[in-house]
C-alpha positions as CSV (number, residue, x, y, z in Angstrom):
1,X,0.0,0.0,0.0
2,X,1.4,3.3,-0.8
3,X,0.2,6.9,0.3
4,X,1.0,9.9,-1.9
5,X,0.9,13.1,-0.6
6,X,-0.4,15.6,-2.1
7,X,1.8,18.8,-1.8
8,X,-1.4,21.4,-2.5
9,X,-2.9,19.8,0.6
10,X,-0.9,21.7,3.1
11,X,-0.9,24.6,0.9
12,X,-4.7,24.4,1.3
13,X,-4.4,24.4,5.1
14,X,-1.8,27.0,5.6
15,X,-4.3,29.0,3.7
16,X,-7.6,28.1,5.3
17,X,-5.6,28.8,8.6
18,X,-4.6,32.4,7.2
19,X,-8.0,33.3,6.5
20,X,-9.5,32.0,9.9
21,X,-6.6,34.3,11.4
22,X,-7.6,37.3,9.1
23,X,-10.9,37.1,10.2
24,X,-10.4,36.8,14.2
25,X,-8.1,39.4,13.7
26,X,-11.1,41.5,11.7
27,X,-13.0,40.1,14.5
28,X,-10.8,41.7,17.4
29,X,-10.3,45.2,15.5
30,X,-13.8,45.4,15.1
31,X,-14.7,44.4,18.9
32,X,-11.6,46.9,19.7
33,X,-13.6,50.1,17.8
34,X,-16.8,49.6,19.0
35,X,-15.5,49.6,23.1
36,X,-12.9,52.4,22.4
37,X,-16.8,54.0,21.0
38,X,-18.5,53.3,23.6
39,X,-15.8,54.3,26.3
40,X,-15.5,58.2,23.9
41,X,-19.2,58.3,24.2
42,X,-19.4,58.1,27.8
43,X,-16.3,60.5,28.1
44,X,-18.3,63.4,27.0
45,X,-18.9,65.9,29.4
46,X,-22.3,67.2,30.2
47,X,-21.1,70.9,28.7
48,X,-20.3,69.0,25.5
49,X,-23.3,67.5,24.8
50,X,-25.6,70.6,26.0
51,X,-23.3,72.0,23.1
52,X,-24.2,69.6,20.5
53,X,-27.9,69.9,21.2
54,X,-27.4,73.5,20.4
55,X,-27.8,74.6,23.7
56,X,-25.6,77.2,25.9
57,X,-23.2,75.2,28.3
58,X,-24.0,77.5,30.8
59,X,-27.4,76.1,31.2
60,X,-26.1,74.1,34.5
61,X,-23.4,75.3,36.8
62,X,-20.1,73.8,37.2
63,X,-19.2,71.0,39.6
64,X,-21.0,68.3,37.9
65,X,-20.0,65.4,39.4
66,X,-21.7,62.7,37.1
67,X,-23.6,62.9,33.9
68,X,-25.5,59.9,32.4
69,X,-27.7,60.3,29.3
70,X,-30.0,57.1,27.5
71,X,-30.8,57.0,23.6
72,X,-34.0,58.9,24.3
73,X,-32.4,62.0,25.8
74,X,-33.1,61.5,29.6
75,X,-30.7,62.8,31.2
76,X,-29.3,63.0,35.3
77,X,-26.7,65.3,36.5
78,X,-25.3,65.2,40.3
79,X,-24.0,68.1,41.7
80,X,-21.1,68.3,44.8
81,X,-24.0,69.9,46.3
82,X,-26.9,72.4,45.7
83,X,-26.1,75.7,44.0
84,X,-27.9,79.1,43.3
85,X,-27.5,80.8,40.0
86,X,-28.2,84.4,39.2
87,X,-29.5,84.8,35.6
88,X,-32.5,86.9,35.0
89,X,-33.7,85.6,37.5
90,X,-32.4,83.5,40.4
91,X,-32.0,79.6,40.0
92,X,-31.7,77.0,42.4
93,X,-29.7,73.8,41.7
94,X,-30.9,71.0,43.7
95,X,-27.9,68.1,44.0
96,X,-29.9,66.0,41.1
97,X,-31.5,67.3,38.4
98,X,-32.9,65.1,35.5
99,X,-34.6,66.2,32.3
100,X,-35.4,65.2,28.4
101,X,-32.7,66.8,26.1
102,X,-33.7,66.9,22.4
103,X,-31.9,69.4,20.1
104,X,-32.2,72.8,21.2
105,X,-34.4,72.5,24.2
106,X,-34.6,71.1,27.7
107,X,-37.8,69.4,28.7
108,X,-39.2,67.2,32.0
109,X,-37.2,69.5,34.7
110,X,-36.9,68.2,37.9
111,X,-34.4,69.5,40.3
112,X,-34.4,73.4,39.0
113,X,-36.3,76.0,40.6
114,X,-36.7,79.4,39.6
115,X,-37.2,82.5,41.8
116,X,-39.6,85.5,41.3
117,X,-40.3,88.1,43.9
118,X,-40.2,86.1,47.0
119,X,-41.6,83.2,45.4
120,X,-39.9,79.4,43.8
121,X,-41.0,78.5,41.1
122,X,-40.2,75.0,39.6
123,X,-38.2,74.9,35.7
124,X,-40.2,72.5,34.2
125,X,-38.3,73.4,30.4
126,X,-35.7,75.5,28.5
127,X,-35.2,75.9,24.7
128,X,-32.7,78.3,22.9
């Protein structure tokens, strides 16, 4: 009994083993791309994205102390603690304040309160 060898067989396999490396390393790069994504995303500061929903970054005082924003738009900031504000009129920063951001308006305010005369008055929206 004799075996022949084919020589184009372990061509055949250095080559399937190529392309299985070619695509776990397509694999990795791809894996790599969308964590260093989603690790830029949550890097953003709270300034920048008020900014790219075409809103003034002054629109909540500094000293944010975390930011967290879903695919909707709701949003939560916490404070180092509560703040007042002189605009127009006076603002109150409670530590937390959570909302609806869309582009170019603030909506669903909780945490902001605005005075007038002697009075506080909830900020239940903004929009530039």
């Amino acid at each position: 009994m004799t075996i022949k060898l084919n020589p184009c067989s372990s061509h055949g396999k250095r080559k399937q083993k190529e392309e299985e490396m070619f695509r776990l390393i397509c694999y990795l790069s791809f894996l790599l791309l969308s964590i260093t994504t989603v690790y830029s995303e949550q890097e953003k500061s709270v300034y920048d994205v008020l900014k790219a929903h075409g809103l003034p970054i002054g629109l909540l005082p500094k000293g944010v102390k975390e930011f967290k924003i879903d695919e909707t738009g709701r949003f939560e900031v916490h404070l180092d603690q509560a703040c007042n504000a002189k605009f127009e009129s006076e603002l109150h920063y409670d530590m937390n304040v959570t909302g609806s951001l869309s582009y170019g308006q603030i909506g669903a305010l909780s945490g902001i309160s605005s005075q007038e005369l002697f009075l506080w008055f909830p900020v239940k929206g903004n929009s530039s």
